[in-house]
Every structure is written in C-alpha cells, then in structure tokens.
C-alpha positions, 0 to 999 in steps of 0.5 A: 463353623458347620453349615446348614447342609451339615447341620440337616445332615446332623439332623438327619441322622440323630433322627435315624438314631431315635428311630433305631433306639425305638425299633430295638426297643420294640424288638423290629430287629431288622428295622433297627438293622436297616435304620443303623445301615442308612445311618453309617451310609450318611457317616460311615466313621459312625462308631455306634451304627458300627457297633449296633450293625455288628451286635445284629450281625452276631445276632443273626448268627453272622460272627465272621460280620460281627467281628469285623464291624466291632473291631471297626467300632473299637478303632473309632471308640478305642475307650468304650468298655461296652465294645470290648466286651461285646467283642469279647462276647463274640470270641465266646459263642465262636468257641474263642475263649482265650480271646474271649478272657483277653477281650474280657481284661481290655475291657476292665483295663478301660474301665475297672467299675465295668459291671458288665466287666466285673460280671463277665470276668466272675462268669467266666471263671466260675464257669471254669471250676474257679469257684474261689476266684470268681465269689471274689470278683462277683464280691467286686461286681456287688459293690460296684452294683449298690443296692439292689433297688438301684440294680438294671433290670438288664443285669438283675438276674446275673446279679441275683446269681453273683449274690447266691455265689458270693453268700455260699463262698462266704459260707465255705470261708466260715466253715474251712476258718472254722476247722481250723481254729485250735481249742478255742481259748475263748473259755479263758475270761468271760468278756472273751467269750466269742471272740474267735468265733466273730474273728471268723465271721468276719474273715469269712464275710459274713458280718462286720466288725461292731464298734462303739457309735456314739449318738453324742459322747465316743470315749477313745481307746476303751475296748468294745466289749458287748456283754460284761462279766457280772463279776465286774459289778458287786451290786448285781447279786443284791439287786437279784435278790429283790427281782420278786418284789421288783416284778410285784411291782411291775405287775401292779403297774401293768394291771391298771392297763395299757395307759398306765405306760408310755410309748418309748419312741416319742418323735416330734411331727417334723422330726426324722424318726428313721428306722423308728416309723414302725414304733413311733408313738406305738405302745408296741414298745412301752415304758414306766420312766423311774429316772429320765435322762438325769432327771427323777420321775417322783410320782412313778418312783413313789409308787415303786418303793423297793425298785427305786430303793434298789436303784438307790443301792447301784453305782449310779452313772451321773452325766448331766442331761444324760443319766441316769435313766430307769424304766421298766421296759415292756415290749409286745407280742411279735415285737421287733426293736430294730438295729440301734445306738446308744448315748455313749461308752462311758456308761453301760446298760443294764437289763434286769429282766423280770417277764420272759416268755420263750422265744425272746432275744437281745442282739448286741453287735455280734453276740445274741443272748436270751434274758433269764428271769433275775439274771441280769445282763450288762451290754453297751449299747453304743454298739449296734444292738436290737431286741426281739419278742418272738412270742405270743405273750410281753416281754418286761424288764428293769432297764438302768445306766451303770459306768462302764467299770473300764473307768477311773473316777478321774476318767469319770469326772472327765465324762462328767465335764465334758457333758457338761460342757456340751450341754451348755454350748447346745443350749446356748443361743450364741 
C-alpha cells in the first residue's frame, strides 16, 4: 500500500513532469532540462527524465552525456522503440553509422509499425544510393501512416518526402516492366486490349486491380472485362444506323428547357449520398428515363417513337426491379461523374453517344475511352467507373442494359430467379 509520504512524493513529481512538457512545448529547453534533473533527483530509475535529459544533453551537443542517459533509458524501458531510435540518432550525428543501422533494426525488432522506424530505416538507405530498397520500406512507412489527414505534423514533411520517393520508384518500376514486354499480343482480340499494359500498372504500383463490385447481384467466375467487342452484340449496327433520328429526338427534348430532364441523382433527405453531394438533385447530371428500373415510362416512350422502336429491337435485359432501364444522359459543362458501381454483372451497359464535344471521356476500371457520335460502347459497370465533360458545351448519350453475352439462357434465367427472389425478401415485412 503506498503511504501518504509517497503519494506526495508521487504528486511532486507528476507535477515536475506537466511542467517539463509545458516548458519543452514552449521551447525554454533549459528549464525543461532543470525540471527533468529535479524529477530524476526525487526517482533517479525514472526511465523518462533519463531519456528526456539524454535528448537535451544531444541537443546541447554533449553525445558522450546522451549516450550514457539514453543507454540508462533503454535498460529501464527495454521495450520503448522511441529509446532505440533516439539512441540510434545519436550514433548518427557522431558519425557511428554502423551503430546507427543496428540501433535503427532493434528498434523495428520491438516494434515493426514504428513509423519513426520505418522512416529512419527508408532515410538511411535512400541517403546510401539504395533507392530501390529504401521506396520499398518508405511504401511500408505510408501505410503504417494512413491517410494523409490523420499524419503527425511532427512527421508530415518526412512523409511528403517518403510519397515523392515512392511515386517515382513507381514510375521507374512502370517504365523498366515496360521495356521489357515482348510484342504486345494484346492486338490478338479485342477484349484483350490493355491487358499488358494494366498487368504493368499494377506490377509497378501505380494502380489496382478493378474487379466486379456489385451493389446487389456478383455473378461468380465470369471474367471481368471493362469494354466489349461490338462484334459480340448483332444489334449494334442497326441501332447505329438510326442515331440521327434518335439524336432528332433528343434534340426536340432538349429544346423545351432544363425542366424537361431530371436530375439523375435523386437521394431521399436522411439518405447517405456518399460520393454523390456534389450531383445530388443537380441538373449538372440530367435525365429523360425511357425504362425505369424494369419498368416503361409511357409518356417519355411516346414522345420518343424511333428510340423506343430502337429499343424494342435490342436483346433486352429483363431482371425484375432492376432492368431494364434507358435514358438519355445529359451531363454539363465542366462536369465530373465521380468513381462508381453498378447493380450487377450479369447485365452491361451501353452507351449510344449522340452529343460530344471535344474534351470528354469515360473511365472504366483501368481503361479510358472518348465516345464518338454513333459508335456505341458496351462496358460493365459493376466495375469502378466515371465520366468526364471537360468541355464548354453538354455532353448526351443514349444509355441502355443489354446481358452480359458470357451468359447461357439458362444462366439468365438464374440471374432472373435469383432477383426475384431477392426482391420478395427485402420486401417482405417478416
């Protein structure tokens, strides 16, 4: 039981402690000195006044004093990777490097998420020519650190540093993977196309891998490929062919005024709209719904004859409460549709584009392509995707569902029940 003589003791110097905090803090280095020398006076096997006197002692240019107080720090506080590291930093600036690595390795052999450690161990390498090794261990050091709004202002400009030598290595990575690739044999089939140069990309680091994320039905096994070969959908040239007329119609829609669309993004108040605050209820992002999930908008199908006798012409994707849907898709000026999933990967989506000024782009997982007027563009977009008007004029195109052609009828039919199926049970109150 501790008396009342050690708990004032106790007291006493908990007190002395604050004070030195508060008197580093303010940079009265020889006060905090003199509070850290009265603190080990009243409890001389005080593991932090040892460290704290030895980190002054180095300051003050005394490392014969440092070594010793720090080594007295390390034998009362064996497993304080902050000791090691501070002993390691001494060794350093005496010109002791091989004492300085070891130092640098006890101290990750206490702890290996020592970001101090990491970065220490990645600087030295780095400062010794060894490039390669030290982008890996600074690779490390980021990770450890998170994201940068979380990083200690302490250690933000050393982590700024380990990021500029991380993004060039990856860089150095991309370039070397890259020469040496044989011919590419991409050219062999379309749905090919890029894959070397992705396989590259994220060898090097520079991007992941994109795989199907469905927001409600993941197909297994089917392979994830961004943009499809039109040869793999007969319909395409038909529908084509009618892209004057279809746009002759947009055009009328649009010419009744902004009302005459709707805002895509359409959140509920109290629903989270994550990455979509920015279009959320913004006609930045418009819409004429021809089909609504499964369901036909009569009126809007009506005043649009030969797109919806188009329409009526393409394998329709049928999943209840989910397809098809059709709309004409109208982004603005300077617009950005951020990084997204779709539904599901037994159905594709497809773009009729029919207004394109210069400077727009679509983003599917590793691949970007710019839409041409009447060339359509089949994608899956339950893999991470975005769109871009980068221009000064909108951007409109024809978007619609069509099945994944990897597909049997009798896998179809499986997609079918199993929507069906998930449907009733989120709908049912039991």
């Amino acid at each position: 039981m501790e008396t009342s003589g050690e708990s004032r003791m106790s007291e006493q110097i908990q007190a002395l402690i604050a004070a030195a905090g508060r008197a580093a803090g303010e940079r009265r280095w020889q006060d905090a000195e003199a509070l850290w020398r009265q603190v080990r006076l009243r409890e001389p096997r005080n593991a932090q006044a040892a460290y704290s006197l030895g980190v002054h002692a180095h300051q003050r240019g005394d490392s014969s004093a440092a070594l010793v107080l720090l080594e007295e720090a390390r034998s009362l506080a064996p497993n304080d990777p902050m000791v090691m590291l501070t002993l390691g930093v001494v060794h350093r600036d005496r010109g002791d490097h091989e004492a300085e690595w070891n130092a640098i390795g006890v101290t990750l052999a206490i702890d290996p998420y020592f970001l101090p450690g990491l970065l220490a161990k990645a600087e030295f390498l780095d400062a010794r020519g060894k490039r390669r090794p030290a982008a890996g261990v600074f690779r490390d050091a980021l990770k450890v650190a998170g994201p940068e709004t979380s990083w200690p202002d302490v250690l933000r400009r050393r982590l700024d540093e380990a990021r500029v030598a991380v993004d060039r290595d990856v860089e150095e990575l991309a370039a070397f993977l890259q020469q040496a690739l044989p011919t590419p044999a991409d050219a062999a089939h379309p749905l090919l196309a890029g894959r070397w140069e992705e396989a590259v990309s994220i060898a090097a680091g520079r991007t992941r891998a994109y795989v199907p994320d469905c927001n409600q039905l993941y197909v297994p096994r089917l392979p994830a490929h961004t943009f499809y070969d039109n040869a793999l959908f007969p319909w395409i040239a038909g529908l084509e062919e009618r892209t004057d007329a279809i746009r002759s119609e947009l055009t009328a829609i649009l010419a009744e005024g902004p009302d005459a669309l709707e805002p895509y993004i359409a959140y509920k108040p109290g629903e989270p709209v994550n990455q979509w605050q920015a279009l959320n209820h913004s006609r930045n992002w418009s819409s004429f719904h021809l089909w609504a999930h499964g369901a036909p908008v009569h009126a809007n199908l009506a005043r649009c004859p030969v797109t919806a006798q188009a329409l009526s012409g393409l394998e329709t994707v049928r999943i209840a409460g989910l397809c098809p849907n059709a709309m004409f898709s109208v982004l603005a000026p300077r617009t950005h549709i951020p990084p997204h999933h779709g539904e599901t990967n037994a159905r594709l989506v497809a773009h009729l584009p029919l207004i394109v000024p210069p400077d727009c782009s679509i983003r599917v997982g590793f691949d970007r392509r710019g839409w041409e007027p009447g060339k359509v563009l089949v994608f899956d977009d339950s893999i991470e995707h975005e769109a871009r008007n980068d221009s000064d004029a909108l951007r409109a195109v024809l978007i619609f569902d069509v099945w994944n052609p990897l597909l049997s009828e009798e896998e179809r039919e499986i997609v079918r029940a199993l929507a069906n199926a998930l449907r009733s049970y989120r709908e049912s109150s039991t």
